[in-house]
N, C-alpha and C positions, 0 to 999 in steps of 0.2 A: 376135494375130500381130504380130512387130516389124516396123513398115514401114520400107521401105528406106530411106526418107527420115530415118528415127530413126536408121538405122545412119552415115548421110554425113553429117548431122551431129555424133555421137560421131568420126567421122573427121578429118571437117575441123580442120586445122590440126596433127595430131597424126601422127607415125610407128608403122604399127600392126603388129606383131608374132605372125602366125598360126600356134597351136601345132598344127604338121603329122605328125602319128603314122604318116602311111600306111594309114590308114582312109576309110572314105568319108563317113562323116561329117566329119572334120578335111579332107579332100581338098573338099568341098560347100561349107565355111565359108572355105576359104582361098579357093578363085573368084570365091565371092559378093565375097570384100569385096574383092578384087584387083579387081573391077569398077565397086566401088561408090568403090574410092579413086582411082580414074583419073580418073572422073566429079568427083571433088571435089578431084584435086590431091594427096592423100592418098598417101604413100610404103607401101609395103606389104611388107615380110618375111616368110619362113618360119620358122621355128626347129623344127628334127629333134631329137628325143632318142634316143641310141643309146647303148640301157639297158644292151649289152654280153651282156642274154641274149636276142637277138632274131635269126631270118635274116637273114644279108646281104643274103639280096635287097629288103629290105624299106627299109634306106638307099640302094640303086641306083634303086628304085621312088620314092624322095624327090627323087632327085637330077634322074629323069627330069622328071617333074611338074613341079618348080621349071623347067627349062629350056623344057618346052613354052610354060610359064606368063609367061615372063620375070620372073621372082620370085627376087630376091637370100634364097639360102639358107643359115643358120649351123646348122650340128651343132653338137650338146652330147654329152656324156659326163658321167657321174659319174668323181672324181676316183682311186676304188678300183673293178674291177671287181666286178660280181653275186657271184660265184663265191667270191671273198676274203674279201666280206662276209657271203655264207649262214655258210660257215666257221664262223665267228664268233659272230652273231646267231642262226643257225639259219635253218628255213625258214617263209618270210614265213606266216602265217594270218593270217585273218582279224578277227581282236583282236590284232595283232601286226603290221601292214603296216609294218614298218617301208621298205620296197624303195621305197615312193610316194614316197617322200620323198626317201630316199639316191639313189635312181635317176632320178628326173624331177624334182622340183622342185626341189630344191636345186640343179642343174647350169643348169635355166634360169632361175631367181634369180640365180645371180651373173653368167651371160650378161646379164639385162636390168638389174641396178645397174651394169655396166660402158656401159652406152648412156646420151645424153643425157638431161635432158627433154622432156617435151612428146611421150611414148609411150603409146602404147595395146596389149594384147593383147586378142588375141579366138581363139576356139576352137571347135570343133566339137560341143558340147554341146547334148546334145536334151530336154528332156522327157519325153519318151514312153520313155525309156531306162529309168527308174526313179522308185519313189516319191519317193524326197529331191529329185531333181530337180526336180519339178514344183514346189516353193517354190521353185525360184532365179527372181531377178528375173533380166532380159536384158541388164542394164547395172548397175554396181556397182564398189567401189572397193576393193581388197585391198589393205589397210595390214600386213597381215604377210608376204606373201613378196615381192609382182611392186613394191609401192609405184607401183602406177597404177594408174588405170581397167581392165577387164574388160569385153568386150562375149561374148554368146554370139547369131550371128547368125543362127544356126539353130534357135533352142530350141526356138521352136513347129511346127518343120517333123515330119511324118511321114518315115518309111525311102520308102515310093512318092515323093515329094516329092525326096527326097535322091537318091531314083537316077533320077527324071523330069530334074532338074535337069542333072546329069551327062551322060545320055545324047543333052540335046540339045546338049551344048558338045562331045559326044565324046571325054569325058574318061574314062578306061582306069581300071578297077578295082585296085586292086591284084593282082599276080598270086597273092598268097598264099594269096585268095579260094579260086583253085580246088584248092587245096591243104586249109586248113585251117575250111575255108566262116567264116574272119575273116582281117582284116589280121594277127594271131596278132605283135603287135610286142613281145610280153613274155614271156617264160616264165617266170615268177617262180613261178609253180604256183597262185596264192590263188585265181582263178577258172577253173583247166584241172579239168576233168573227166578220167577213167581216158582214152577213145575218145579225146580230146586228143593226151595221152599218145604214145596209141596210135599217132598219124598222124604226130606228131612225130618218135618212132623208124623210121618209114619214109621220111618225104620227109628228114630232117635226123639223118642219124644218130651225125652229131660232135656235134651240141647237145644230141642226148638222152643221150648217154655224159658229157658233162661235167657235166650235172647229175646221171647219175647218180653219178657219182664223190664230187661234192658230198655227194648224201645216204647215201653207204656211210659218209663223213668224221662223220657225224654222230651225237652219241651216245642222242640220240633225235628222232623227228619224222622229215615228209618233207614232198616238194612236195605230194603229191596229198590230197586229205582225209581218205579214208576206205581207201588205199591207198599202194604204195610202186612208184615205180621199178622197185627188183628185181622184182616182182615179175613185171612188163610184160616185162622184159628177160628170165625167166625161161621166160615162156610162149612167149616169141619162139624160143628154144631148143629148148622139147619138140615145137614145132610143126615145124622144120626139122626135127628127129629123127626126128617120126613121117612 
């Protein structure tokens, strides 16, 4: 487990930049070290990315949290929208993400080369999420995009841990939770499921038409893996019918 003491010293002296998705994971990690850098003097940041295919409410829910928080917050954007890009490249799979990159990293790449020295980012990142994860160390030094240190201050925490933590600071879930039982901040389609989909076209039903538009534009491929769009849009159709 990283002690917190590990984390205020990676702190100390350094301006630290917490990537905030809108998740409760990245919402758990941005607290923690907003508390840990108060303690040590420690300047503390948000940085939102708004991927361009995501609900709006999901930047308002950034914006709130930052305020509750007193946490000076910068939005990012990719410089071409989702939409221009799928076009284009097609749609993202999985031997193929190109979207991670166009859409989040690169826009807060050039956000953290536009800042001083003497920076740190840290993130929301768990362990228990996934196999690959479980090798990352907790502190580390990305010489190819951020050119600084990397703290993950959560990594050994469990999901009960993550939302034990929140609940005792009172800190509000994303509302999108009850919506899409996730912060749902991307719809790039590489990890939605059909039932995704599904919920999307009913709670959001400009965002599911604009991707579907996308993939009607397309001369093959879709968001969904082993399905299409249309066809979700279709059922929705024969069901009002009958």
């Amino acid at each position: 487990m990283v002690d917190k003491h590990d984390i205020a010293g990676a702190l100390r002296g350094k301006t630290c930049y917490v990537l905030f998705s809108g998740g409760k994971d990245s919402l758990c990690a941005l607290a923690l070290t907003k508390e840990i850098g108060d303690e040590v003097n420690a300047p503390v940041r948000a940085i939102h990315v708004d991927t361009t295919v995501s609900p709006p409410e999901n930047l308002e829910y950034a914006k709130d949290v930052c305020r509750r928080l007193d946490i000076p917050l910068g939005v990012v954007s990719p410089e071409e929208d989702f939409f221009s890009m799928a076009k284009r490249f097609g749609a993202p799979r999985f031997n193929a993400r190109w979207c991670c990159y166009a859409l989040k990293i690169k826009p807060i790449r050039d956000y953290l080369r536009r800042k001083p020295q003497g920076k740190i980012v840290a993130d929301g990142i768990r362990r228990g999420e996934s196999l690959k994860r479980k090798r990352y160390s907790w502190f580390w030094y990305d010489k190819k995009h951020f050119k600084c240190f990397v703290i993950h201050p959560i990594i050994d925490w469990s999901e009960k841990q993550v939302l034990d933590f929140l609940s005792k600071r009172g800190l509000p879930l994303n509302p999108l939770y009850r919506k899409f039982k996730r912060a749902a901040e991307c719809w790039c389609g590489v990890f939605k499921s059909r039932r995704d989909f599904e919920v999307l076209r009913a709670y959001n039903p400009e965002l599911f038409r604009k991707l579907l538009d996308v993939e009607r534009s397309l001369k093959k491929g879709s968001f969904g893996k082993n399905f299409y769009l249309r066809d979700i849009e279709k059922q929705r159709m024969l069901d009002e019918y009958l």
